[in-house]
C-alpha positions as CSV (number, residue, x, y, z in Angstrom):
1,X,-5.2,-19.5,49.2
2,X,-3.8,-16.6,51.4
3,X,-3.1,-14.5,48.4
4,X,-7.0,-14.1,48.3
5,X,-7.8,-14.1,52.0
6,X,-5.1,-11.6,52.7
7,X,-6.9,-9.3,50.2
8,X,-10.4,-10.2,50.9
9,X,-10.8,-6.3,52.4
10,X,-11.8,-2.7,51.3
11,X,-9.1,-0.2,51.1
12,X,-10.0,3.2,52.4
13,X,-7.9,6.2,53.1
14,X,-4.8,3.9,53.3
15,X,-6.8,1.3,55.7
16,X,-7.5,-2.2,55.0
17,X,-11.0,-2.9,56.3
18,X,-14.0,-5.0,56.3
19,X,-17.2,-4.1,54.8
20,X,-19.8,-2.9,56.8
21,X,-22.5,-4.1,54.7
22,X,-24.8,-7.2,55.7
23,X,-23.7,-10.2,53.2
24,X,-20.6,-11.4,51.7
25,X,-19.1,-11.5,48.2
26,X,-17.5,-15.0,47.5
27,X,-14.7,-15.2,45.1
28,X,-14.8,-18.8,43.6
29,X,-12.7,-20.4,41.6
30,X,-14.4,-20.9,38.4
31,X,-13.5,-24.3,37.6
32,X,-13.1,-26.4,40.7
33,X,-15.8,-24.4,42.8
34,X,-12.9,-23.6,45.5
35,X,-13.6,-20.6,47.8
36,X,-10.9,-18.2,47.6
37,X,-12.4,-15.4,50.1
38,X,-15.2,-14.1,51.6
39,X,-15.6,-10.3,51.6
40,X,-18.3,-8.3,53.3
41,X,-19.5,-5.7,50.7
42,X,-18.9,-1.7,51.2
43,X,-22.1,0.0,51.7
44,X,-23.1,3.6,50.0
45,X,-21.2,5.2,53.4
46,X,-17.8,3.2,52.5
47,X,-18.2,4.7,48.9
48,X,-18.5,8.3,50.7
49,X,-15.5,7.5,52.5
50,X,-13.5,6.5,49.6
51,X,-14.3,9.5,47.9
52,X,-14.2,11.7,50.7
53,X,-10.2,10.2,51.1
54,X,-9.7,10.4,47.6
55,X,-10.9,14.2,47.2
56,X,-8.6,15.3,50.3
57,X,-5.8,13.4,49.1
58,X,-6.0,14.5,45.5
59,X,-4.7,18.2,46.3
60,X,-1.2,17.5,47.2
61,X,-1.2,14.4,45.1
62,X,-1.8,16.8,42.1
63,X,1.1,19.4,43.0
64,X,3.4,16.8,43.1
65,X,6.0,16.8,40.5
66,X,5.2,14.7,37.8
67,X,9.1,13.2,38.0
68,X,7.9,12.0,41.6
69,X,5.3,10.5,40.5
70,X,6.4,8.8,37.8
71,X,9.0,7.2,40.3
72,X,5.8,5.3,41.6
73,X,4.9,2.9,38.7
74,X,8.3,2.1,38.0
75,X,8.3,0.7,41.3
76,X,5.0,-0.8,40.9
77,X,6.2,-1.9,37.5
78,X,9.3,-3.7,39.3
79,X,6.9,-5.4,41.9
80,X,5.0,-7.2,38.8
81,X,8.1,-8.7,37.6
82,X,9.0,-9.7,41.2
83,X,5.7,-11.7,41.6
84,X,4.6,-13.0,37.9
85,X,4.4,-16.7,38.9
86,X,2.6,-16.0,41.5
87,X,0.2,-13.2,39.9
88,X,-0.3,-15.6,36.9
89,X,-1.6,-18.5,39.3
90,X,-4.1,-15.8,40.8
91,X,-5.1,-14.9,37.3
92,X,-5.8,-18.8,36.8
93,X,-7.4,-19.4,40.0
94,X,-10.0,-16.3,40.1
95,X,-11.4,-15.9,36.6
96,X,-10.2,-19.2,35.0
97,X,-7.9,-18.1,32.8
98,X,-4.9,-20.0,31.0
99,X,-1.8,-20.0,31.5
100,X,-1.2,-18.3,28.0
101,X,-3.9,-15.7,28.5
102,X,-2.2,-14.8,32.4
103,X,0.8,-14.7,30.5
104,X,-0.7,-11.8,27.8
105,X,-2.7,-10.2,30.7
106,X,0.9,-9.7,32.3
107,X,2.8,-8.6,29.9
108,X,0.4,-5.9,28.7
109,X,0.2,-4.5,32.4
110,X,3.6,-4.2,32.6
111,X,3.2,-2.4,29.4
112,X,1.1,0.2,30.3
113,X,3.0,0.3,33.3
114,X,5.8,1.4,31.3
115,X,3.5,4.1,29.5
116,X,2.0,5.2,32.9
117,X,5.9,6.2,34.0
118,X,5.8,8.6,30.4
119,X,1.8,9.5,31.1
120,X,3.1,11.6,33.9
121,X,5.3,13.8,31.7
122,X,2.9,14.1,29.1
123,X,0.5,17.1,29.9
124,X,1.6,20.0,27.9
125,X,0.2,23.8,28.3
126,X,0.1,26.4,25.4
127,X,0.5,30.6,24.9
128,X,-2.4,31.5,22.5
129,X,-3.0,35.0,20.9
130,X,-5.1,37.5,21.5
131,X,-6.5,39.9,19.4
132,X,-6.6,42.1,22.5
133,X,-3.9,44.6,23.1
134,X,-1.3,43.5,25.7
135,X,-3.0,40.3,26.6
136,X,-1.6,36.6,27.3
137,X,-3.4,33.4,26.8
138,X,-2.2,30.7,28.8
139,X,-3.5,27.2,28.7
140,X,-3.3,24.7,31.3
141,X,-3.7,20.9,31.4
142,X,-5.1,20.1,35.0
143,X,-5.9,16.9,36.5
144,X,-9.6,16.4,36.5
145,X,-9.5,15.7,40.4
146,X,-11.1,12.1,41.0
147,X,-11.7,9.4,39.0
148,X,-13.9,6.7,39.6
149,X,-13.3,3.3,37.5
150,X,-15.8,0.5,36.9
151,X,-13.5,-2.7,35.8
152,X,-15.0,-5.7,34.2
153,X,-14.0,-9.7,35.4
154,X,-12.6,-10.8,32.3
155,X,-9.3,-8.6,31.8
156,X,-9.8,-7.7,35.4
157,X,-5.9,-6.4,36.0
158,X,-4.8,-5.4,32.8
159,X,-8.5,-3.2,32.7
160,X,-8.0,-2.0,36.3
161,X,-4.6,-0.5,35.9
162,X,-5.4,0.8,32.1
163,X,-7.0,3.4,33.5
164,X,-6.0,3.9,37.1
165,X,-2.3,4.1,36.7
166,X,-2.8,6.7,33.9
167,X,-5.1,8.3,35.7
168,X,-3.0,8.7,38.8
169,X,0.2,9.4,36.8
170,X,-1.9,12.7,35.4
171,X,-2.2,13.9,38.9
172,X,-5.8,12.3,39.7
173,X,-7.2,10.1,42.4
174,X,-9.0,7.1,41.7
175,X,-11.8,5.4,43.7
176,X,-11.7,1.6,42.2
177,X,-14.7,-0.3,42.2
178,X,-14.0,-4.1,40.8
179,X,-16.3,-7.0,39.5
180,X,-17.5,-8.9,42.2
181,X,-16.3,-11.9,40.1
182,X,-13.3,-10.8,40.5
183,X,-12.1,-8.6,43.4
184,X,-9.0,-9.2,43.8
185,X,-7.1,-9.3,40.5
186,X,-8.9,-6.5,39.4
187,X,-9.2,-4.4,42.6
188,X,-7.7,-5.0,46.1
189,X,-4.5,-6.1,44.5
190,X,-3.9,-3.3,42.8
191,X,-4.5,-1.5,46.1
192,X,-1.8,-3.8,47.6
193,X,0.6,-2.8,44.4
194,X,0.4,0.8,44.7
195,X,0.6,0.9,48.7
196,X,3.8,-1.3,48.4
197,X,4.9,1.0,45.8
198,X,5.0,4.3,47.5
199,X,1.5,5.7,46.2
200,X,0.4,8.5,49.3
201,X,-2.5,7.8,51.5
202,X,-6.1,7.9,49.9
203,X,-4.9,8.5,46.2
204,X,-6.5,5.3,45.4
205,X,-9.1,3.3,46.8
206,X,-11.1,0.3,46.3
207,X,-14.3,-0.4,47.4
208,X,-15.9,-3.9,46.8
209,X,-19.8,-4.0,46.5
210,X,-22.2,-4.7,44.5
211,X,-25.4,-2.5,43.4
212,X,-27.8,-4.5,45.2
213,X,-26.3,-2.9,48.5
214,X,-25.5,0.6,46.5
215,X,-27.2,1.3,43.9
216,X,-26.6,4.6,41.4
217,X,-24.0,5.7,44.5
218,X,-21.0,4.9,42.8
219,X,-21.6,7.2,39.8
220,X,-24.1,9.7,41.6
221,X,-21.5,10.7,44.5
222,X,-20.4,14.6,43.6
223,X,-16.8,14.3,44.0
224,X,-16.1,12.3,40.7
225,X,-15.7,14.5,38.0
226,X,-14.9,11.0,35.4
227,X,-16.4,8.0,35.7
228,X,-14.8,5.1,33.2
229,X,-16.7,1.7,32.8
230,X,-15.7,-0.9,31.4
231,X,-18.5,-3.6,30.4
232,X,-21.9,-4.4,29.1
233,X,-23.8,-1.8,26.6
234,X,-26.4,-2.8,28.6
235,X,-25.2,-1.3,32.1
236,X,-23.2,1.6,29.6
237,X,-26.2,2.8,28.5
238,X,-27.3,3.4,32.4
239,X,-24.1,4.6,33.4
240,X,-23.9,7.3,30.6
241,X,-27.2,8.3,31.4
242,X,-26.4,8.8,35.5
243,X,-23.1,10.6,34.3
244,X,-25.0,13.3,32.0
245,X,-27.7,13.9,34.8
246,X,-25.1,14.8,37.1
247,X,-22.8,16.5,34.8
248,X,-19.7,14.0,34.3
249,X,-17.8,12.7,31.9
250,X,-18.1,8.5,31.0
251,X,-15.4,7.0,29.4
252,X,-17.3,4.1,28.0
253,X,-15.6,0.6,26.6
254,X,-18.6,-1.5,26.0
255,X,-19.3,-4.5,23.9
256,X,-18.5,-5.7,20.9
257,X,-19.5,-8.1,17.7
258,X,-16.5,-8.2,15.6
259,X,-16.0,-9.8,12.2
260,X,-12.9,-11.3,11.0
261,X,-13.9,-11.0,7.0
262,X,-11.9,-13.3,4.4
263,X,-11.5,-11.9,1.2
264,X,-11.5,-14.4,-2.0
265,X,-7.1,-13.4,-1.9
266,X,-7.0,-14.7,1.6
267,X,-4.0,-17.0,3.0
268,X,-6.5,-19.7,4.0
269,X,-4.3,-21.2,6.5
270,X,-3.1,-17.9,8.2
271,X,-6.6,-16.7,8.5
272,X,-7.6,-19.9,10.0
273,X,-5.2,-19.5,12.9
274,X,-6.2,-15.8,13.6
275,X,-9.4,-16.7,13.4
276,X,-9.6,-19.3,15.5
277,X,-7.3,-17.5,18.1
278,X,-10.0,-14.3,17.5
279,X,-13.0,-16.2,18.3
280,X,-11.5,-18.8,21.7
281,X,-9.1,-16.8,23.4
282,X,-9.9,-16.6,26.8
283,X,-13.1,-18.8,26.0
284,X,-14.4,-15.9,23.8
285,X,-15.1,-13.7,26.8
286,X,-13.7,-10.7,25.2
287,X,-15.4,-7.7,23.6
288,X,-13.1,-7.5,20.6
289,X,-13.4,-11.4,19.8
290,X,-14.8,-12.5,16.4
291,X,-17.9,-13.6,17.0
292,X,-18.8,-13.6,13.2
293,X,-16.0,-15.3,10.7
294,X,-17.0,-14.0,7.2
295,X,-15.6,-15.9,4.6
296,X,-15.5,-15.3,0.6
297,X,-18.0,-18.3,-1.0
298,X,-14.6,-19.2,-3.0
299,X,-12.9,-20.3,0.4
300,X,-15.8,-21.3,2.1
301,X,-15.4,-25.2,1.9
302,X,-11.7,-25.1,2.1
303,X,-11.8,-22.5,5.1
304,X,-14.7,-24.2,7.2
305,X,-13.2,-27.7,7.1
306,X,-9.5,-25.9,8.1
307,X,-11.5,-23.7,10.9
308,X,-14.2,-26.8,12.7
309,X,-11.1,-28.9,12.4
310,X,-8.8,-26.7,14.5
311,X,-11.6,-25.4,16.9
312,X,-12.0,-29.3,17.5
313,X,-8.1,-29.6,18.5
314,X,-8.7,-27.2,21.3
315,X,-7.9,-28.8,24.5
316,X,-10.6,-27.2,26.9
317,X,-10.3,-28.1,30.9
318,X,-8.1,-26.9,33.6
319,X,-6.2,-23.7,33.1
320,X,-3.5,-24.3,35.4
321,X,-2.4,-27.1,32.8
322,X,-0.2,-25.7,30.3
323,X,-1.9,-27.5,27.7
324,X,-5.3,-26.4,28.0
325,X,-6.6,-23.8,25.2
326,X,-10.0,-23.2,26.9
327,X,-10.9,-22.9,30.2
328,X,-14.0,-22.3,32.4
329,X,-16.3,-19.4,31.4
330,X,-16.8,-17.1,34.6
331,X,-20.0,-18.6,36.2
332,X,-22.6,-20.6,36.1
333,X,-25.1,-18.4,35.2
334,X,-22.5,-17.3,31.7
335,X,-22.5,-21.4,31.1
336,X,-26.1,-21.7,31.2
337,X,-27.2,-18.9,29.2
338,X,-24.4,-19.6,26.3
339,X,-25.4,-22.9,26.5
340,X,-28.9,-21.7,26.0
341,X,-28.0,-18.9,23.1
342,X,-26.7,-22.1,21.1
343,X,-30.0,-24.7,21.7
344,X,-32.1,-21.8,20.8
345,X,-29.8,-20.7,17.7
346,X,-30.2,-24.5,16.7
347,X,-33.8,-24.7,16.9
348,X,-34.4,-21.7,14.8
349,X,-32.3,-23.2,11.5
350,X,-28.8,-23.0,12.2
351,X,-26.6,-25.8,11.3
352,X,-24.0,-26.9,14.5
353,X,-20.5,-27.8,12.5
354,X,-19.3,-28.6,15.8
355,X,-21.7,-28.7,18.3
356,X,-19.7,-28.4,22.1
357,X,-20.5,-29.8,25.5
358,X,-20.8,-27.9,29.0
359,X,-19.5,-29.4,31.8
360,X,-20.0,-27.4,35.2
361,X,-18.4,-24.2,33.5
362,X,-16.4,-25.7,31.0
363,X,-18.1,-25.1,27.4
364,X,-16.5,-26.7,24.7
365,X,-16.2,-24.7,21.2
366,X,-19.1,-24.5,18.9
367,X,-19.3,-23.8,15.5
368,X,-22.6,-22.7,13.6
369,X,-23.6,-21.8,10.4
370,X,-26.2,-21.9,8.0
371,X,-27.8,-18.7,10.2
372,X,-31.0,-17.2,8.8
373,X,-30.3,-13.6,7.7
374,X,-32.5,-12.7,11.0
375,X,-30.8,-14.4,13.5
376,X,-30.8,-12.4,16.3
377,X,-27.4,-13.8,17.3
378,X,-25.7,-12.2,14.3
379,X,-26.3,-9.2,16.1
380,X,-24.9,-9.4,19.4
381,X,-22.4,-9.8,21.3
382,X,-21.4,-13.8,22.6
383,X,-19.5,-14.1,25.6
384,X,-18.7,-17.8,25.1
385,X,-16.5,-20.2,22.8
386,X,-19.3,-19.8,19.4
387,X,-18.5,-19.1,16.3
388,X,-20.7,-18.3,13.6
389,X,-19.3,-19.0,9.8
390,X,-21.3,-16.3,7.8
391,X,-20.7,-17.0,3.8
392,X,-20.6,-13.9,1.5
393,X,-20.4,-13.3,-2.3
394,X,-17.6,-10.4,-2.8
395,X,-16.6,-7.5,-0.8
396,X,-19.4,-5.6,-1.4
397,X,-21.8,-8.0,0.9
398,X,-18.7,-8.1,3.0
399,X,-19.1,-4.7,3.9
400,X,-22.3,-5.2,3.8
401,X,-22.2,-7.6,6.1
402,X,-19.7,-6.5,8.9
403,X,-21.5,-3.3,9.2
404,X,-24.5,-5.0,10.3
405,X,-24.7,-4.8,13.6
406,X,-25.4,-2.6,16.6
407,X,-21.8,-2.7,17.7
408,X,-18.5,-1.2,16.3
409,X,-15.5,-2.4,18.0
410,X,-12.9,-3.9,16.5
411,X,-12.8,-6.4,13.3
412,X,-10.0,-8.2,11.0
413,X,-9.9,-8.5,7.3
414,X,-7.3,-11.0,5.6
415,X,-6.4,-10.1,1.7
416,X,-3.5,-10.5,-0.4
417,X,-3.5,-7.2,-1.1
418,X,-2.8,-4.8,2.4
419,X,-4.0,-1.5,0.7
420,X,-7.2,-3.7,-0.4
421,X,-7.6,-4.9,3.3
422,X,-6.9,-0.7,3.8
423,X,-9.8,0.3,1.9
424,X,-12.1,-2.3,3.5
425,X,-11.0,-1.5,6.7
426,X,-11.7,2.5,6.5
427,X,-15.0,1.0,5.1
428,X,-16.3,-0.2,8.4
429,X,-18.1,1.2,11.4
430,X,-15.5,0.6,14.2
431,X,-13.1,2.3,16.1
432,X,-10.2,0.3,15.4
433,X,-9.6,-2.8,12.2
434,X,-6.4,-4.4,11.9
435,X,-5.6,-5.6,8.3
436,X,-3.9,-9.3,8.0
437,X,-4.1,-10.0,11.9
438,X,-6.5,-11.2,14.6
439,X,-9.3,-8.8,15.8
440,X,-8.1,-8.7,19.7
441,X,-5.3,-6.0,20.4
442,X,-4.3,-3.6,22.5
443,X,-1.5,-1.2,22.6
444,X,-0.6,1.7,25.6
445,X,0.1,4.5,23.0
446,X,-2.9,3.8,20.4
447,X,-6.4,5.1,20.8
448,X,-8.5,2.1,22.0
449,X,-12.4,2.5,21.9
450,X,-15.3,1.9,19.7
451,X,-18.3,3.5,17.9
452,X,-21.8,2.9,17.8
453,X,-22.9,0.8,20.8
454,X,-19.8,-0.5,21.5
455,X,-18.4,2.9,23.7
456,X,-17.7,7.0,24.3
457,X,-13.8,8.3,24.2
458,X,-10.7,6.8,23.7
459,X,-8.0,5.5,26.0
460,X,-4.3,4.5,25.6
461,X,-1.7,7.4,24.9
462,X,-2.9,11.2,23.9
463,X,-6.1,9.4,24.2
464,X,-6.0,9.0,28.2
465,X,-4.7,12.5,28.6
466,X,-7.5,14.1,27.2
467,X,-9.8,11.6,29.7
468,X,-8.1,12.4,32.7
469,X,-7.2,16.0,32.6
470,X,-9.4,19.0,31.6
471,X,-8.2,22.1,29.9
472,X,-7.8,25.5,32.0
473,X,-7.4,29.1,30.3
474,X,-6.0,31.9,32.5
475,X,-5.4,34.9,30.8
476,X,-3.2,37.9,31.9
477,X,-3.7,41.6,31.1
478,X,0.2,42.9,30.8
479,X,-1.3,46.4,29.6
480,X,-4.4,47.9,30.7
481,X,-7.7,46.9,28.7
482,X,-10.4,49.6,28.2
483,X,-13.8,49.0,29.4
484,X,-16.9,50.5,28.2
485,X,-18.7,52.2,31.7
C-alpha cells in the first residue's frame, strides 16, 4: 500500500529519511501476512539528532503565541476529517483492527484534537503574597522544553497524539518514538499530519527503532526533561527507574486487570452487553478491558449462560468486513503465548465455558471459570479475547475480590442502585470506575491514569498541563529588602 511505503521513513529536523541502522523493521499486516513497508531502524545518533532538532526548535516554538499555535491542530484536526476512510483502512490493515474500533480510535483523536486547540490557552500564572515588605510573587507556567513519548501498537494514533498534541499545544517539543508493530499509525503519520498542518521545523520528530539497536538512549539522552510511556508494567518499571536516575519526570500508563463486578440488583442483560463489549473489544488488547467478570452467585447461572452465549455470536476474522467483532491479535508471538496462558489455565483446574480456536492470529473468544483462588491468571493482565467468570457471595467478597490484584486501572460495577455502585466504586484501588457502564473509556478533559502497578500521573485536561509544563517563581523586590551583613 503506498500509504505505508510513503511513510516507511524517520522524520528528523523537518527531513524525511532513512535509517541508518543495519536491519529493517517490517510492518505486516496482522491478518493476511501482507508487507506493508520496510523501514531501516534509527540508530542512538538519529535519536541525538531528533533531540538535538527538537531542543533548537523548542525556543521559538515556546514564545509563540499560544493563539498561533492553537491555529495548528485545528488544521490538523481538519486533515483527519479530510482523510477518515482512508485513515480507518490504515488502522485495519496495520494492527488489525475493525472497522468499529478504527471508527472509536477516530473519533477520539479528533477529540483530543479538539481539546489540544483549548490545551494551548490553558496555562494560567498567579500573584502570591509575601510576608516580605514590598515584594511580588509571580508564578509562571513554562513549557517543560522536550518531551519524549513512548506509544504502544494497540491505540497506536489515538495514544500517539494524547500526548503529543497536548504536549506541543503547551509550548513543548516532542521526539516520538512508535511501536515497531506499528510505525506508522502511531508515529510517521502523525509526522506527516503536523508537517501538513503548519507545525515549524523540528518541533516534532519521530524516530523508528527498536532497543536492540538503542538501548536505554531514548530515555537516557539529556535533553528530555519528560518522558511518557505507554505500555507494559514490565518495561514501566525500567523506564521509571532510567527516568529517576537521570532526574526526569515518567508519565506512566501501564497495564491493567480490571473487573466488571455484578451486584445481586444487576440488569442482567445490560451487564451482559457491557461485559462482553469490556472484555472483546479490540480482541481484548486493551489495558482497561475486563479481564475478570465478577458476578453475584444469585445471577451467576442466569448471567454465564446470557454472557458464553453472546461471546459465542462474535464473528471473529477479517477486520476490513464490517461484520467482524474480533480480529487478529498483533502477532504471532501474542497468539501463541495467549494461546498458551489458556492450555496452561486449563490444565491447572479451570473449567473452559467456551473454549476458542487460533487460527494464524485469529483467536477466537474463550470463556473460563471454575479458577482456583491461586490462579496466577487472576492476577494479571491478558492481552487476548479470555474471560474469566469469577463467582462471589455479596459485596463484601466483591470488594474483596476486585482489589485483588497487582493492578489498579479501571473497573465497572452494575447495581440497581447508582449511589450503591458509588460506594463500591470509591471502595476500589483504581484510578478511574465507572458505575452502570463498560470498564474502557476515555475522555480529553478527565484525569486518565491508574494506581498501583497499573501507572504514575495523570493525563487528559488539568491533568496534561501539570505533565507538560513546570512551574517557575520569579519574584520582584518593588521596595528595598534589608539584608543582615
Amino acid at each position: 500500500m503506498s500509504f505505508f511505503t510513503d511513510l516507511a521513513h524517520q522524520f528528523i529536523d523537518g527531513e524525511w529519511k532513512a535509517g541508518s541502522g543495519s536491519w529493517d523493521i517490517i510492518d505486516f499486516n496482522p491478518y493476511n501476512g501482507e508487507k506493508l513497508a520496510s523501514i531501516t531502524v534509527a540508530t542512538v545518533d538519529e535519536v541525538d539528532q531528533a533531540y538535538r532538532a527538537a531542543e533548537r526548535a523548542q525556543k521559538e516554538w515556546g514564545s509563540t503565541s499560544p493563539y498561533a499555535r492553537r491555529a495548528v491542530f485545528e488544521r490538523a484536526l481538519r486533515i483527519i476529517e479530510d482523510r477518515e476512510e482512508e485513515i480507518s483502512e490504515a488502522i485495519v490493515a496495520e494492527l488489525g483492527g475493525t472497522r468499529l474500533k478504527a471508527a472509536f480510535e477516530i473519533h477520539l483523536t479528533k477529540e483530543f484534537l479538539r481539546e489540544a486547540v483549548h490545551v494551548a490557552l490553558q496555562p494560567e500564572g498567579r500573584i502570591l503574597p509575601s510576608p516580605g515588605d514590598g515584594k511580588e510573587n509571580r508564578l509562571y507556567r513554562e513549557p517543560v522544553g522536550v518531551v519524549g513519548t513512548i506509544s504502544p501498537f494497540n491505540f497506536p494514533l489515538l495514544l500517539s497524539l494524547k500526548t503529543v498534541a497536548p504536549a506541543l499545544a503547551l509550548g513543548n517539543a516532542v521526539v516520538l518514538k512508535p511501536h515497531q508493530n506499528t510505525p506508522v499509525m502511531g508515529g510517521s503519520f502523525l509526522a506527516k499530519l503536523f508537517e501538513d498542518a503548519g507545525l515549524p521545523t523540528g518541533v516534532l520528530n519521530v524516530v523508528i527503532t527498536d532497543i536492540a539497536e538503542i538501548g536505554d538512549a531514548f530515555i537516557e539522552h539529556p535533553v528530555p526533561s519528560v518522558i511518557s510511556f505507554t505500555g507494559s508494567d514490565r518495561v514501566g518499571r525500567h523506564v521509571a527507574t532510567v527516568c529517576a536516575a537521570n532526574f526526569k519526570r515518567s508519565i506512566l500508563e501501564l497495564g491493567g486487570n480490571s473487573a466488571l463486578v455484578v451486584l445481586d440488583d444487576a440488569d442482567v442483560d445490560y451487564a451482559v452487553d457491557a461485559a462482553v463489549f469490556s472484555r472483546f473489544v479490540h480482541q481484548g488488547q486493551v489495558c482497561m478491558a475486563a479481564n475478570r467478570i465478577l458476578v453475584d452467585r444469585s445471577l451467576e447461572a442466569e448471567f454465564t449462560e446470557k454472557f458464553v452465549a453472546k461471546a459465542a455470536s462474535l464473528n471473529v476474522g477479517d477486520p476490513a468486513d464490517p461484520a467482524t467483532h474480533i480480529g487478529p491479535l498483533i502477532n504471532s508471538s501474542q497468539a501463541d503465548a495467549v494461546t498458551k496462558l489458556v492450555d496452561q489455565t486449563i490444565a491447572a483446574g479451570a473449567k473452559a465455558l467456551l473454549h476458542g480456536r487460533t487460527d494464524g492470529n485469529l483467536v477466537s473468544p474463550t470463556v473460563l471459570t471454575d479458577l482456583p483462588a491461586d490462579s496466577p491468571v487472576l492476577r494479571q493482565e491478558i492481552f487476548g479475547p479470555v474471560a474469566l467468570l469469577v463467582p462471589f457471595d455479596g459485596e463484601e467478597e466483591a470488594v474483596r475480590l476486585t482489589n485483588d490484584t497487582p493492578y489498579g486501572l479501571s473497573g465497572a460495577v452494575h447495581t440497581a442502585d447508582v449511589e450503591r455502585g458509588v460506594r463500591f466504586a470509591r471502595r476500589i484501588d483504581s484510578g478511574m470506575f465507572h458505575v452502570n457502564d463498560g470498564t474502557v473509556h476515555d475522555e480529553p478533559i478527565v484525569p486518565f491514569g491508574g494506581e498501583k502497578s497499573s501507572g504514575v500521573g495523570r493525563l487528559n485536561g488539568d491533568s496534561t498541563v501539570d505533565a507538560f509544563t513546570t512551574q517557575k517563581w520569579i519574584s520582584v523586590q518593588h521596595g528595598r529588602s534589608r539584608f543582615p551583613f
